[in-house]
N, C-alpha and C positions, 0 to 999 in steps of 0.2 A: 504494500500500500504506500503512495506516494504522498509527500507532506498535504496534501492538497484530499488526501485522501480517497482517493480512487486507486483502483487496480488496473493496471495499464500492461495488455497484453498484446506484442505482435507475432503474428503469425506469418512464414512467407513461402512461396514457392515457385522454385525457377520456373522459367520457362522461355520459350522460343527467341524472346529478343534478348537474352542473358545468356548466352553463349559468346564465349571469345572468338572461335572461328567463323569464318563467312556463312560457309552452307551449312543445312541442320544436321549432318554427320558428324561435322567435325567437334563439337565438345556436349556428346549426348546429356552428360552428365549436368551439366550447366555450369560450370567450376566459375565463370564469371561469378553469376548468381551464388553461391557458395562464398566464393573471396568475399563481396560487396556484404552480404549478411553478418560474415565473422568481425567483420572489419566494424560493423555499427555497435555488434555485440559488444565488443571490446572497449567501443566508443562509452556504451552505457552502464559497464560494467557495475560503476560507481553508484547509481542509480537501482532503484527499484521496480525498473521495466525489466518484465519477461518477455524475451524474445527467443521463438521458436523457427526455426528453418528445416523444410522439409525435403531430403534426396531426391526420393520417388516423385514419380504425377500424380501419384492418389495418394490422399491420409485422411484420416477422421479423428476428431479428437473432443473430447466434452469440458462442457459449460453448463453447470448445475446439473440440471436435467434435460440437455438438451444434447442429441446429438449431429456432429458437423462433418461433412465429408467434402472436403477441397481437392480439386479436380484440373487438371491442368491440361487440355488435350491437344498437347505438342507433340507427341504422336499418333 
């Protein structure tokens, strides 16, 4: 919880324009996207943001009683 008091959560996942190379073979993984997320993590470390980043193009994950399935269809 942040001085302000709220809970402040991001969620992220690469996809198609977060690849380093030109065409979409060339960094399936998305390691752009991957660099750019570590890099904020670290920025906020200090801070009481959770931030999450996801490999895959599907994940689901919950929020109370709610459940979330995030979807990326880059391929």
């Amino acid at each position: 919880m942040d001085k302000a008091g709220k809970n402040v959560t991001f969620r992220g996942i690469g996809g198609n324009h977060d690849r380093i190379g030109v065409k979409h073979g060339e960094d399936i993984q998305r390691t752009a996207a991957l660099a750019i997320y570590e890099m904020i993590k670290r920025g906020i470390s200090q801070t009481e943001i959770n931030l999450q980043y996801f490999i895959g193009h599907v994940h689901t994950f919950q929020i109370g009683d709610i459940n979330y399935i995030i979807h990326h269809g880059d391929n």
